[in-house]
C-alpha positions as CSV (number, residue, x, y, z in Angstrom):
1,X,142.1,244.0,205.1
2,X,139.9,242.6,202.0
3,X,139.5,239.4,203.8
4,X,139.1,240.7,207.2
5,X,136.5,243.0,205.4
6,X,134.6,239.7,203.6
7,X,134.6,237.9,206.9
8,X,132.7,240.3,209.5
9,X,130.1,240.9,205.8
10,X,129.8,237.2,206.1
11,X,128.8,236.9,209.9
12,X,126.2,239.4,209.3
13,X,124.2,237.3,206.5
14,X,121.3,235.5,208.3
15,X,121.7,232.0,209.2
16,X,118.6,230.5,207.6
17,X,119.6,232.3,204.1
18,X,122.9,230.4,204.5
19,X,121.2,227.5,205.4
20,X,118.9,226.9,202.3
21,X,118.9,224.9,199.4
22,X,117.6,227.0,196.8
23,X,117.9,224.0,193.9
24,X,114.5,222.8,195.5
25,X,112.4,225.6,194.8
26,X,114.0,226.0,191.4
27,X,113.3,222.1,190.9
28,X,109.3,222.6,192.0
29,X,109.2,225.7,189.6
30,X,111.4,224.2,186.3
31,X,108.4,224.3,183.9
32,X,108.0,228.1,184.3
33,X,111.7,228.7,182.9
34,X,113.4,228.6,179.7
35,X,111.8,229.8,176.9
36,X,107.9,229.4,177.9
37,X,105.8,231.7,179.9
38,X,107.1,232.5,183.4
39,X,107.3,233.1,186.3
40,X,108.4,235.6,189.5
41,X,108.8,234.7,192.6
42,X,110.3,236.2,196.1
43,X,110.2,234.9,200.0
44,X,110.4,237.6,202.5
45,X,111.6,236.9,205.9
46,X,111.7,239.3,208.5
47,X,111.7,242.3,206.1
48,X,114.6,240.8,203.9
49,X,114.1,239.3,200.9
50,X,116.1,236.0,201.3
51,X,115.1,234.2,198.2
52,X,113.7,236.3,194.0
53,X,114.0,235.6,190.9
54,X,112.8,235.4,187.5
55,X,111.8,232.3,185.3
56,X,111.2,231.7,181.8
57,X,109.7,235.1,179.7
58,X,107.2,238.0,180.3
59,X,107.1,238.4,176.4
60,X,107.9,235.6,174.2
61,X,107.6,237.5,171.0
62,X,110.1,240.1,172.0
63,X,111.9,237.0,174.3
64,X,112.0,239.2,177.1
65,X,113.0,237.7,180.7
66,X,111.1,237.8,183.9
67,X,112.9,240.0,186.4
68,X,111.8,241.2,189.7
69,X,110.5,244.1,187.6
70,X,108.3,242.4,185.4
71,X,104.8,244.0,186.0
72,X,102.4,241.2,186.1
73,X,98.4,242.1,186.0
74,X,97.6,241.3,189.4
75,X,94.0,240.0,189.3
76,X,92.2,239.5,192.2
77,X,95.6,240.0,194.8
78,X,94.5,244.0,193.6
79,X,90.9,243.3,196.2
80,X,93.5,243.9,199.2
81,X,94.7,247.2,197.9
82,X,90.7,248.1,196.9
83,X,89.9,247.2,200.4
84,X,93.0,249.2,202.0
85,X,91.7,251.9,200.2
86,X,88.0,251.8,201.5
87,X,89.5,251.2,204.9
88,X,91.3,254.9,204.5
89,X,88.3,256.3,203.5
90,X,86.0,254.8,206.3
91,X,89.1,256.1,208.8
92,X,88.7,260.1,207.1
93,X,85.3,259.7,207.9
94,X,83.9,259.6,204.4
95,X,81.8,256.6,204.7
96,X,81.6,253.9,207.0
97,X,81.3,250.1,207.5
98,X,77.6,250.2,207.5
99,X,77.2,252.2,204.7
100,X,74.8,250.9,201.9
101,X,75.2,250.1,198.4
102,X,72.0,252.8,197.9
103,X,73.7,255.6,200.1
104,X,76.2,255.4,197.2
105,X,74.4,254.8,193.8
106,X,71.1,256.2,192.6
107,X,68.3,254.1,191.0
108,X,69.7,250.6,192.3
109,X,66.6,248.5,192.6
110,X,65.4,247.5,196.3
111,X,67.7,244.7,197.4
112,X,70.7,247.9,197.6
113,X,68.8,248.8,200.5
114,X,70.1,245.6,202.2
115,X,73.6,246.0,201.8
116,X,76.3,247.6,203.1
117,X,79.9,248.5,203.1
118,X,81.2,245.3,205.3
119,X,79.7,242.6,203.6
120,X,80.7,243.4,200.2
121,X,84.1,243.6,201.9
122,X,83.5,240.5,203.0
123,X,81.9,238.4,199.6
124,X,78.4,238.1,202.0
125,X,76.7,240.9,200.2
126,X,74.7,238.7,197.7
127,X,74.9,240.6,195.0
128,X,74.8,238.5,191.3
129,X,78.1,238.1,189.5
130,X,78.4,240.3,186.4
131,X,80.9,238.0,184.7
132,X,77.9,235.4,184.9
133,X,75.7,237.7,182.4
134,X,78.3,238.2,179.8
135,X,80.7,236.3,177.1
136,X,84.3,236.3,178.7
137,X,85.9,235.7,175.1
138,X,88.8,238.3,173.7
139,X,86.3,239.1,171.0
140,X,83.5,240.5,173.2
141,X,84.2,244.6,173.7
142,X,85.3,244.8,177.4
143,X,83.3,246.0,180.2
144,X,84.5,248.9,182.2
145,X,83.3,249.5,185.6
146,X,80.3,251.6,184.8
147,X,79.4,249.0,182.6
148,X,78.9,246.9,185.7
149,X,77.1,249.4,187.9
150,X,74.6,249.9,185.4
151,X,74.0,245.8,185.0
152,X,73.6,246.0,188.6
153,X,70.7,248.3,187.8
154,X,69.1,245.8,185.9
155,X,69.6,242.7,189.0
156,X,66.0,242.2,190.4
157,X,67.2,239.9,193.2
158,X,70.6,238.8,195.6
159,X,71.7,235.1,195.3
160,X,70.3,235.5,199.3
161,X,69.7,237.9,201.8
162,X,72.6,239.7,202.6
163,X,74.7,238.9,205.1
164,X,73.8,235.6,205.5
165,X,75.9,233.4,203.1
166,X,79.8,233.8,201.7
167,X,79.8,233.9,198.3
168,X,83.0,235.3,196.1
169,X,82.1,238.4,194.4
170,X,83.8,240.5,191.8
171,X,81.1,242.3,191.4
172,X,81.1,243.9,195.0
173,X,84.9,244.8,194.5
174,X,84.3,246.6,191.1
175,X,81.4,248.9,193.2
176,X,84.0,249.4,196.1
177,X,86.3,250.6,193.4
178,X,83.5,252.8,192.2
179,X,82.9,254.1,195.7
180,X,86.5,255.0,195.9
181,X,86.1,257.1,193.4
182,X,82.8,258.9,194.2
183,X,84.0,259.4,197.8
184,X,87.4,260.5,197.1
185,X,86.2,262.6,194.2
186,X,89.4,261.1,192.3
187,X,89.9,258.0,189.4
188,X,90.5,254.8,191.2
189,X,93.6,254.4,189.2
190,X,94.5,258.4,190.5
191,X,93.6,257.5,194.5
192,X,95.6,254.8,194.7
193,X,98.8,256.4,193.1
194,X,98.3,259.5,195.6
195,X,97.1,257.3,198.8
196,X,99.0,254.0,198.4
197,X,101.6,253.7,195.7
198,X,103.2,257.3,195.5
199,X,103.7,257.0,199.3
200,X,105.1,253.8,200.0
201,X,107.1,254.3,196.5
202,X,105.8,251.7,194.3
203,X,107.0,253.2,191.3
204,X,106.2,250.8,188.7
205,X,103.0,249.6,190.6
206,X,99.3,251.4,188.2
207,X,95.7,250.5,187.9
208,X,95.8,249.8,184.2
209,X,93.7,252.0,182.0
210,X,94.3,251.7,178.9
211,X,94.8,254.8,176.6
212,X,95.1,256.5,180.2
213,X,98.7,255.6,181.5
214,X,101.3,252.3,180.4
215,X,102.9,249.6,181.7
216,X,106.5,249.7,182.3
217,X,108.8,246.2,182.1
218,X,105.0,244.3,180.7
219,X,104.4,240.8,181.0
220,X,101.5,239.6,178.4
221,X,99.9,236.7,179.5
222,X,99.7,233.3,177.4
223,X,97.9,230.4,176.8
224,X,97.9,227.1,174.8
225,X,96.4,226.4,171.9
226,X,97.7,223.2,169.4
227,X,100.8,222.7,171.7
228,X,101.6,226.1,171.4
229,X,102.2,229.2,173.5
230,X,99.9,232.0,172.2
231,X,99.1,235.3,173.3
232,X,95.9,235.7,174.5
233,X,96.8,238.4,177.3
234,X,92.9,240.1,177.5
235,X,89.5,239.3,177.9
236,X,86.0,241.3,177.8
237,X,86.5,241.6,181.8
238,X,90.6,242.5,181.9
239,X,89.3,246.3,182.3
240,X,87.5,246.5,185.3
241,X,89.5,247.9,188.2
242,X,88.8,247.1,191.5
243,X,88.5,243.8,191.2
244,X,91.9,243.0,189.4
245,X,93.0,245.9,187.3
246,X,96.5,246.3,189.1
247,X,99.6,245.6,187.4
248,X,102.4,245.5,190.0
249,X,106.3,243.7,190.3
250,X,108.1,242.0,193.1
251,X,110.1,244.9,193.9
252,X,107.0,246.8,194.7
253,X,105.3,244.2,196.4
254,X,107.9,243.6,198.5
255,X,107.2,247.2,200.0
256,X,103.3,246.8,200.4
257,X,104.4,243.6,202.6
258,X,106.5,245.5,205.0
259,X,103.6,248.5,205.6
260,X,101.5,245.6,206.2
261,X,102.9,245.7,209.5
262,X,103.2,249.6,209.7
263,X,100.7,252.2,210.7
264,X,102.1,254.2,207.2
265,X,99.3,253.2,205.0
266,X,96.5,252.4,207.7
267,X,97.0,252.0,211.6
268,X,98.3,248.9,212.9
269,X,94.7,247.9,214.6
270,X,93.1,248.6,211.0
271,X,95.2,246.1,209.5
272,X,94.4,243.7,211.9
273,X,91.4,243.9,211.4
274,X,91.5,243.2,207.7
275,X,93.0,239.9,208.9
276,X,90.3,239.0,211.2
277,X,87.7,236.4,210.2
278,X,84.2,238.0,209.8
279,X,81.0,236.7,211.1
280,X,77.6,236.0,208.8
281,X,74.4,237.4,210.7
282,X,74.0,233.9,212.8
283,X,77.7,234.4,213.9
284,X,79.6,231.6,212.0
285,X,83.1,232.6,211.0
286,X,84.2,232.3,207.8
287,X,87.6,232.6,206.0
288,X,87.6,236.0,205.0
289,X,88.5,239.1,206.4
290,X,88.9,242.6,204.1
291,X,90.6,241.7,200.9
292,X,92.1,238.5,202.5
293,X,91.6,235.1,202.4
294,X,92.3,233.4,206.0
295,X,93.2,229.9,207.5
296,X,95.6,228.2,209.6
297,X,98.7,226.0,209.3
298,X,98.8,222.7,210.5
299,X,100.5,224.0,214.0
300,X,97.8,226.7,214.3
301,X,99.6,229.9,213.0
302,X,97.4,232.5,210.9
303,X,97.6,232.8,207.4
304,X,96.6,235.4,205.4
305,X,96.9,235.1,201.0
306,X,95.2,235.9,198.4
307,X,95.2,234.5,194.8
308,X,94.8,235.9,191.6
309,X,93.1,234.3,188.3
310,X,92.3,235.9,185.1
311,X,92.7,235.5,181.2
312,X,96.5,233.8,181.1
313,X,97.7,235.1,184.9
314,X,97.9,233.1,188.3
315,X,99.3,234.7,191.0
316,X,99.5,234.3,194.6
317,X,100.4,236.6,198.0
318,X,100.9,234.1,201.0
319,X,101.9,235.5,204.4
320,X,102.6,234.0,207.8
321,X,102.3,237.4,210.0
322,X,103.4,235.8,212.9
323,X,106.4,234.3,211.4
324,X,107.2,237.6,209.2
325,X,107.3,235.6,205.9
326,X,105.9,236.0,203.1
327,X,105.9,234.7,199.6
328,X,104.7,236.3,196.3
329,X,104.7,234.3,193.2
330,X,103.6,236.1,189.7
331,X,102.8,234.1,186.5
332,X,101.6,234.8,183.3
333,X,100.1,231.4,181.9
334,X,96.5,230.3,181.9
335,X,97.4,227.4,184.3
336,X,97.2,225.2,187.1
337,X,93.5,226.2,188.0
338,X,93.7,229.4,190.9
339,X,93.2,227.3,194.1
340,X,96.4,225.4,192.8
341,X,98.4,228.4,193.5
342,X,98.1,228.4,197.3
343,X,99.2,224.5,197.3
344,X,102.0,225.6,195.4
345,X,102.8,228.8,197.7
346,X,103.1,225.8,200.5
347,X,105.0,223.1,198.6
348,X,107.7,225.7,198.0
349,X,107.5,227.2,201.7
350,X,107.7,223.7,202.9
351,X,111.8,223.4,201.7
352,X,112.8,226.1,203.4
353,X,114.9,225.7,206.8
354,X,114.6,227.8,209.6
């Protein structure tokens, strides 16, 4: 009965996770293990997860390993949950795409006339990088989101007229977090427990605030200095929120990629719109939609991913909707350099079999 038992399990175990040679990904992601900084990686394929696990240490002092419970700070993968959040509030009617950056703050100079909801959404808004004006190093007190808004008080002018150009800009995510807050009347950190996490039970999944709530399962980032691994986890902008203050595991993201394709969190044509390429004001495309970066593979399927850089983390979120796989792939080291993430995402993608 045992056997008969083990048989029909087997049958039932897809064919392409029997198919697979692990070893290669294992081979491509070797430097990450043992006893240096690591690494946390899982492939999703049709809402299994056919492929986690950890590498190397979240926390060398304590030698703790990665698991698929390691929180990792998220960086810039948190935009997509800041923009999922706006995209809740435009849907309760509490604000709108065309919204502008003056209908939400007071004394903003004149150019906050000229910019709305959608195009800092979409990195066209313009508006001047904060982390330009200030010292990033660990010495220099960090900047909380206030702190931006009110250096935004001080910007006299837009790299260009909104709208017009893509630019990357953390800044416009830090004011969307912001606006979450004024228009929700809740923390940032509070709305997206209530709204996002609580609900799709990402347990272990926080906006970090320090003194405010903890970090469960941490890993510290680390980078070199003299041939050596060092702690340097924090820098004067690791506090701001809505453009990279979540912390989050693989276990949790795993669930934010399956109600990616439910109407649980947002309605189905929402999120499809979040994947869509916007247009600039002369109607050229360009390769971002609502929190996501965008592009195609080389046989002309969508992609949607997002990576995340900041003081001694790289991470990236790579999806192929129409194939129903994803990958996610947490580190906390200060290298390769953050576009090097989504060559990685593909190199590993490229030994699977299906």
């Amino acid at each position: 009965m045992k056997i008969q038992y083990l048989l029909l399990f087997t049958c039932f175990i897809p064919f392409y996770t029997m198919a697979q040679d692990f070893s290669k990904i294992d081979e491509i992601l070797k430097d990450y293990d043992g006893s240096k900084p690591g690494a946390a990686l899982a492939i999703i394929r049709d809402g299994k997860v056919i492929y986690s696990k950890g590498y190397g240490l979240s926390d060398l002092e304590s030698h703790q390993k990665v698991t698929d419970q390691s929180n990792f700070r998220l960086a810039s993968v948190t935009k997509q949950f800041t923009a999922a959040a706006i995209l809740q509030l435009i849907e309760r009617g509490k604000l709108s795409l065309k919204t502008k950056l003056n209908d939400c703050f007071d004394a903003l100079p004149s150019y906050a006339t000229t910019i709305n909801i959608r195009q800092m959404l979409n990195h066209t808004s313009g508006i001047l990088d904060y982390d330009d004006f200030i010292d990033e190093s660990e010495k220099t007190a960090q900047l909380a989101d206030a702190d931006v808004l009110k250096a935004c008080r001080s910007f006299s002018k837009t790299y260009f007229e909104p709208g017009t150009t893509y630019r990357y800009s953390n800044t416009a995510y830090v004011l969307l977090g912001l606006i979450i807050e004024k228009y929700s009347g809740m923390p940032y950190s509070d709305y997206l427990a209530k709204h996002i996490f609580k609900p799709l039970k990402m347990k272990n999944t926080i906006a970090y605030v320090k003194g405010v709530n903890e970090i469960s399962h941490r890993a510290y980032g680390y980078g070199t200095s003299q041939g050596k691994w060092i702690r340097k986890d924090q820098s004067s902008t690791s506090a701001t929120l809505g453009d990279g203050g979540i912390y989050s595991n693989l276990k949790d993201l795993t669930k934010w990629d399956a109600a990616l394709y439910l109407d649980k969190i947002l309605p189905k044509k929402v999120w499809l719109s979040a994947f869509e390429q916007q247009s600039l004001k002369n109607g050229t495309k360009i390769a971002y939609g609502f929190g996501w970066h965008l592009k195609q593979s080389s046989s002309g399927q969508a992609i949607v991913y997002h990576t995340g850089s900041t003081t001694s983390f790289r991470n990236v979120f790579y999806r192929i909707p129409e194939e129903k796989l994803s990958l996610i792939l947490l580190t906390n080291r200060n290298t390769p350099e953050e576009t090097e993430m989504t060559t990685l995402a593909e190199k590993i993608l490229s030994k699977l079999i299906f």
